[in-house]
VOPAGU-2260 file (C-alpha; in pm, 1 decimal, decimal comma):
REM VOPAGU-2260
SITE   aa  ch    i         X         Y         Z
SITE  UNK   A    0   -1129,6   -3836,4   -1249,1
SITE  UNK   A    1    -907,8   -3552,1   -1314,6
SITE  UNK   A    2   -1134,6   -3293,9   -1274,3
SITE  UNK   A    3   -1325,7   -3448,5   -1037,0
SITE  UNK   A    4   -1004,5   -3421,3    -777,7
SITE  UNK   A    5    -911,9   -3057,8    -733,7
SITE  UNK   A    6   -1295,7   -3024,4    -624,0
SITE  UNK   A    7   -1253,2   -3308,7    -400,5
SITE  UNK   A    8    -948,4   -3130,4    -280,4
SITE  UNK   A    9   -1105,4   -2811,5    -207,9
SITE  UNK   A   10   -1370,4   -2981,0      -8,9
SITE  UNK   A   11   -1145,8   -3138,1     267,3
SITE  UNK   A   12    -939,7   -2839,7     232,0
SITE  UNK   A   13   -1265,7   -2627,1     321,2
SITE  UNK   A   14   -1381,5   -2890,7     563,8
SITE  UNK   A   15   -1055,6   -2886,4     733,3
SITE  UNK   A   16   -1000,0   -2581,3     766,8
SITE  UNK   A   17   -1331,4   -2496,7     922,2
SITE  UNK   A   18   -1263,1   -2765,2    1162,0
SITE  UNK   A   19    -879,7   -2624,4    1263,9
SITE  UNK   A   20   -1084,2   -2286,0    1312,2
SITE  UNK   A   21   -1337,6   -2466,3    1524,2
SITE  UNK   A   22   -1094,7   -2688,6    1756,9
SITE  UNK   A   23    -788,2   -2396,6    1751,4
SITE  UNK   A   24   -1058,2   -2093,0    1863,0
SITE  UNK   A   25    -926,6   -1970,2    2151,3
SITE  UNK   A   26   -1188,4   -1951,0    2487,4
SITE  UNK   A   27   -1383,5   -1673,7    2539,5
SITE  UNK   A   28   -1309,9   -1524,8    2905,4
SITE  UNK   A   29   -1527,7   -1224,9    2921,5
SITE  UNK   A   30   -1457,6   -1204,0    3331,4
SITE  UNK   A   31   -1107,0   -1127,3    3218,2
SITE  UNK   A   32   -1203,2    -862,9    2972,6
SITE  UNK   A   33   -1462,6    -654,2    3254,3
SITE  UNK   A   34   -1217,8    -694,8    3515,1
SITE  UNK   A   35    -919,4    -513,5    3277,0
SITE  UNK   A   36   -1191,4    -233,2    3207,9
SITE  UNK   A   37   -1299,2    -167,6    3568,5
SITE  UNK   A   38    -927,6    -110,0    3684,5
SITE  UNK   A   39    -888,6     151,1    3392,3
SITE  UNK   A   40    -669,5     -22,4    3175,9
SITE  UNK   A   41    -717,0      25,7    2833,9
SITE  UNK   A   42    -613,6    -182,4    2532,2
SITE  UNK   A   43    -451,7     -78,6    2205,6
SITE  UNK   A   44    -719,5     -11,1    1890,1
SITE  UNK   A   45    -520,3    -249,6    1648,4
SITE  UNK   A   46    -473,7    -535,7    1945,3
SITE  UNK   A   47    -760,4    -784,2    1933,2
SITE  UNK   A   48    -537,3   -1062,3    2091,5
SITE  UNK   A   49    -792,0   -1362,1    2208,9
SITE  UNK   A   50   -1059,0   -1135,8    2159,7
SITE  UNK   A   51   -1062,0   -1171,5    1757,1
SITE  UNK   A   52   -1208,9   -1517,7    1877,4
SITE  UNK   A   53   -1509,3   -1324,0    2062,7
SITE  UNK   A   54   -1869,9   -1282,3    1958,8
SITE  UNK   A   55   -1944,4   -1180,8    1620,7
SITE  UNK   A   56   -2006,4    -784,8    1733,1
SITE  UNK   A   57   -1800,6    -677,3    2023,2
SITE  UNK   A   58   -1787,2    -317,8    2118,7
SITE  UNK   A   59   -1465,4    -147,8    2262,2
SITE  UNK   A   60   -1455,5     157,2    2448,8
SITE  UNK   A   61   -1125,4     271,6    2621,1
SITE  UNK   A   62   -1241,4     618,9    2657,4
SITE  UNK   A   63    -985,9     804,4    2402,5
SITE  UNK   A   64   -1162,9     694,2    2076,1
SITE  UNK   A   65   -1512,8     742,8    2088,7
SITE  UNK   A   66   -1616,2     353,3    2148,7
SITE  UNK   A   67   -1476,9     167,6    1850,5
SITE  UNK   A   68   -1618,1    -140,4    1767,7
SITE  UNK   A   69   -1515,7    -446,4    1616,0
SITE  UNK   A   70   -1707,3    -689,9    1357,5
SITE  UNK   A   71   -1577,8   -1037,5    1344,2
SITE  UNK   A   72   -1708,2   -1171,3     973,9
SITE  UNK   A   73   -1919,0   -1447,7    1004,1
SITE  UNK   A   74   -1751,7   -1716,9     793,1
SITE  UNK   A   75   -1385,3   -1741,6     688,6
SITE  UNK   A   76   -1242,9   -1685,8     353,1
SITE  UNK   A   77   -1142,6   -1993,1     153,7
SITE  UNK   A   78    -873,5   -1924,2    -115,1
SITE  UNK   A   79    -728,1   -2167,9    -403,4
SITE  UNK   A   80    -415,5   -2134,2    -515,1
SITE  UNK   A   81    -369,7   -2206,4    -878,3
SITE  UNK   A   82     -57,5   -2319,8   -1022,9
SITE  UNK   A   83     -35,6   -2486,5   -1356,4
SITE  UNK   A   84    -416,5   -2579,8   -1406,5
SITE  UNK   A   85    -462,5   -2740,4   -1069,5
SITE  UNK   A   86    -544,7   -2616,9    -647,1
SITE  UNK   A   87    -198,8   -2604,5    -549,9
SITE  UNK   A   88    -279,7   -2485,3    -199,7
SITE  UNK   A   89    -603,3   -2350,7      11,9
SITE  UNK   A   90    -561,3   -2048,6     211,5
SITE  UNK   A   91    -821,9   -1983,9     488,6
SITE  UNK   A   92    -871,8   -1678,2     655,0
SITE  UNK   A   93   -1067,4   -1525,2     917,7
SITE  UNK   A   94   -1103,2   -1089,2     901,7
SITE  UNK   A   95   -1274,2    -868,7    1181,3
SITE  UNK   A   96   -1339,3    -467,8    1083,7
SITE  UNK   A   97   -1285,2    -188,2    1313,6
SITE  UNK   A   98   -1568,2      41,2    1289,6
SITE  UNK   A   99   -1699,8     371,2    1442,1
SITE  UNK   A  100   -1973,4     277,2    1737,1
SITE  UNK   A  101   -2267,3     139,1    1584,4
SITE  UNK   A  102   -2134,5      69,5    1268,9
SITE  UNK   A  103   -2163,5    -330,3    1389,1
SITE  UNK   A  104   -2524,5    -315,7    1280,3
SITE  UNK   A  105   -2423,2    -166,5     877,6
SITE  UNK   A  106   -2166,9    -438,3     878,7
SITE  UNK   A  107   -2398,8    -745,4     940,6
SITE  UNK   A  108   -2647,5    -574,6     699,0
SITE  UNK   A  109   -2392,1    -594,9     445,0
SITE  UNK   A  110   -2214,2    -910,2     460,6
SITE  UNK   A  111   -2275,0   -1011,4     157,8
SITE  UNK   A  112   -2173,1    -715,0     -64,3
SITE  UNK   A  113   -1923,2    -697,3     188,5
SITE  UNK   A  114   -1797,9   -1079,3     117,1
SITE  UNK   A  115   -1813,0   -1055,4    -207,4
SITE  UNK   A  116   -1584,8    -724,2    -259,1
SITE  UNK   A  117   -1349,0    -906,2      -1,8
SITE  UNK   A  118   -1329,6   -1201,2    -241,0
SITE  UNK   A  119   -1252,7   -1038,9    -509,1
SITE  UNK   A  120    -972,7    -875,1    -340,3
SITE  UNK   A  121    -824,8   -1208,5    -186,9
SITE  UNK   A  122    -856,0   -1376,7    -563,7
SITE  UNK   A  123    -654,0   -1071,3    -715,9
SITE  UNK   A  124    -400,2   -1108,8    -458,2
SITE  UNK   A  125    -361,6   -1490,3    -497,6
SITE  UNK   A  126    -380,4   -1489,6    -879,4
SITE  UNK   A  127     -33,7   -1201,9    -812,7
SITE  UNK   A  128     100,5   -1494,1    -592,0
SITE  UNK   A  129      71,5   -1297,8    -279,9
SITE  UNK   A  130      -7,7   -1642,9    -108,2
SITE  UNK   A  131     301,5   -1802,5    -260,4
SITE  UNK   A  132     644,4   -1836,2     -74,0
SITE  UNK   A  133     622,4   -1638,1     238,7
SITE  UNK   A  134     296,0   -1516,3     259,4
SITE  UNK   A  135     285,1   -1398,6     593,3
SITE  UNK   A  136     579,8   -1170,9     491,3
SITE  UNK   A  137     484,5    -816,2     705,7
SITE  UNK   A  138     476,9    -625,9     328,9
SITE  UNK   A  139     289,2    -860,6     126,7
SITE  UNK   A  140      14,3    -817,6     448,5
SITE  UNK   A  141      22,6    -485,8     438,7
SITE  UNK   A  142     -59,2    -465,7      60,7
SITE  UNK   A  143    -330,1    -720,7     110,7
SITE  UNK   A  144    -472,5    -505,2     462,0
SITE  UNK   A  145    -476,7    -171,8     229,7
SITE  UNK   A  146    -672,3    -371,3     -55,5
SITE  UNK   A  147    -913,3    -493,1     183,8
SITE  UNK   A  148    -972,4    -152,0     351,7
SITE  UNK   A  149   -1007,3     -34,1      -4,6
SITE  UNK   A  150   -1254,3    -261,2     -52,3
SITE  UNK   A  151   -1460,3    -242,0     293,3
SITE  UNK   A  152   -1454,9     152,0     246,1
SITE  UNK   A  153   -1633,1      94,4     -90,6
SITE  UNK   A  154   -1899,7    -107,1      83,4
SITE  UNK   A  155   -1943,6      60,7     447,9
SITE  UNK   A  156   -1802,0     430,4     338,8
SITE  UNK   A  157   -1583,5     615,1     618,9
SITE  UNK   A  158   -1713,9     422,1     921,6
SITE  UNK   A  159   -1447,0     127,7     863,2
SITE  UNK   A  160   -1128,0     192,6    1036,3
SITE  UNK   A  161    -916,8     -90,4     969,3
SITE  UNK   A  162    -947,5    -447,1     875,8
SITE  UNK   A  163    -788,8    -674,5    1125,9
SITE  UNK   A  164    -662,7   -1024,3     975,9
SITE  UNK   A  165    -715,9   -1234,7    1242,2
SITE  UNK   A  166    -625,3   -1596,1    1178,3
SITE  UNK   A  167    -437,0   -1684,3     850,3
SITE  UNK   A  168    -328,1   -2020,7     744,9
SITE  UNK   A  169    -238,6   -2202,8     400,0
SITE  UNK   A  170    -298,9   -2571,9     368,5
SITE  UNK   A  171     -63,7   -2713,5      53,7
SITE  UNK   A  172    -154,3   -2993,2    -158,3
């Protein structure tokens, strides 16, 4: 019974998670996004705002960069926190990359290398306690962001500008 609980844990953790995600997405409200684009506005690189929420490849073009694009990851990330031999806490969280135009395409045909060096990354970082106390703390995200660009450059080379976390949440036990 005692090992069959932090499994069971993780599972409704995982479960309910996904669901938040899934009920908390915010709407998609593309009329918005042409109308901005017509009238020349343009929109900061690093601001995704509701878009993060947006189909899995959006492209962005304000004119000054070239056409960045962004590539919203599939599936979010699922984290245990271990404390004293047991799943103290889940944290789940959903990453987009910035990429040069048409680099969309090399992310999707690398997700899974992709994933998995991203994993590894978010593992290290909880096994530091980075996802203890105040996690959202600006520098402990910033030394998570500049592990995970580490990681996406080994995977996609120079075409990854940044890696946008998105939607970030721990669920405690």
């Amino acid at each position: 019974m005692k090992k069959l609980l932090p499994i069971l844990l993780a599972l409704i953790g995982t479960a309910a998670g996904t669901g938040a995600g899934i009920f908390l997405a915010a709407p998609q409200e593309p009329a918005e996004h042409e109308a901005a684009s017509d009238h020349g506005e343009t929109a900061d690189a690093h601001d995704t705002g509701g878009d993060a929420h947006a189909a899995p490849k959006e492209s962005h073009d304000d004119g000054h960069d070239g056409g960045n694009e962004y590539a919203k990851m599939s599936n979010q990330f699922v984290v245990p926190v271990i404390g004293q031999d047991r799943v103290d806490s889940l944290v789940v969280m959903s990453l987009s990359l910035e990429v040069t135009a048409g680099g969309t395409e090399l992310v999707f045909d690398r997700e899974p290398k992709l994933r998995d060096a991203f994993l590894r990354v978010l593992f290290d970082h909880a096994n530091i306690g980075g996802f203890e106390g105040n996690f959202t703390d600006i520098q402990r995200l910033e030394v998570l962001r500049r592990a995970l660009m580490d990681a996406a450059r080994n995977v996609l080379g120079a075409s990854v500008l940044d890696v946008l976390i998105t939607e970030i949440a721990r669920q405690d036990n």
